[in-house]
Every structure is written in C-alpha cells, then in structure tokens.
N, C-alpha and C positions, 0 to 999 in steps of 0.2 A: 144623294143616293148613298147607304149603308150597301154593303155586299157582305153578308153573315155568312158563314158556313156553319153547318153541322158534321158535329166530328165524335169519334169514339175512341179513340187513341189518343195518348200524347206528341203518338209521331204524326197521323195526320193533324193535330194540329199548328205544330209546329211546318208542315207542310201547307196547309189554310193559310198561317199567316206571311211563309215567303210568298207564296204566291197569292197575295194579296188583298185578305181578308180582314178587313173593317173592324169585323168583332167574330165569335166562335162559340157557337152554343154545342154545349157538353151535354151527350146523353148516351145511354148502354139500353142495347137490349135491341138492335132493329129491327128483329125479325116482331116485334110487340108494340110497333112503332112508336117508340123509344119512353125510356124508365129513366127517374131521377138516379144519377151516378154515384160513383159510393162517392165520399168525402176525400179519401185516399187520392181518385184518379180526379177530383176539381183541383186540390190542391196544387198537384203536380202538375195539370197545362196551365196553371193560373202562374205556376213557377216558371214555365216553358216560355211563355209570351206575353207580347206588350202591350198588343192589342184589346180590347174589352174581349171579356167573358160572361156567356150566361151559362147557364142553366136550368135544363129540362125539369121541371117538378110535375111527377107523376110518379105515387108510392105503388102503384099494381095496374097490372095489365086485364083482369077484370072488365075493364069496362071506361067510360071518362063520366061517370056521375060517382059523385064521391060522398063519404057519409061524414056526419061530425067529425066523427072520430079523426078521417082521413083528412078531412080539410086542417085540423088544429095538427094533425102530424106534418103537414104541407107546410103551415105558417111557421 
C-alpha cells in the first residue's frame, strides 16, 4: 500500500512527507479541483523531498475533455 498525499505548498509538502507520505502529488488551484503547477513550485518540492513526486496535468478549469491542442500541451 502507497499513501499519496495531495499538496499545494512546499511546506505542506515537506509536512506529507515527515509525516509519512509514500509519494506527493503537486497541484494549485483547489477551489478548480486542482490545475497543473507552475514549474517554479514542482521544482522547488521536488528540491524539498525524497520521496516520489507527481504531478497534476490539467492546463484549465473549463471542463476535463480536452482539445488537440490541449492534450499536445499536456504531453
């Protein structure tokens, strides 16, 4: 069993992972349930901790059906 947490900070992730999180998936925006992060703030919890990181990929709050456009912005 993984235990993930979802984080929007660099503090709570650093907090996820003392208290005992597996891996930490990175995303902004939760009131939009939740938008891919800037680059700036993956960087910086991927600097923070040791534990695996993902991240959230979803370019707009729109909708979840996505056009060309947005899937090749995605990849």
């Amino acid at each position: 069993m993984v235990l993930e947490i979802v984080v929007e900070t660099v503090e709570d992730a650093i907090a996820a992972e003392k208290g005992g999180a597996d891996q930490i998936e990175v995303k902004c925006d939760y009131s939009e349930f939740g938008l891919t992060p800037s680059f700036g703030m993956l960087e910086q919890v991927c600097n923070s901790v040791s534990c695996n990181v993902l991240c959230m990929i979803r370019p707009h709050a729109r909708s979840f059906i996505y056009s060309k456009t947005d899937l090749a912005a995605m990849a």
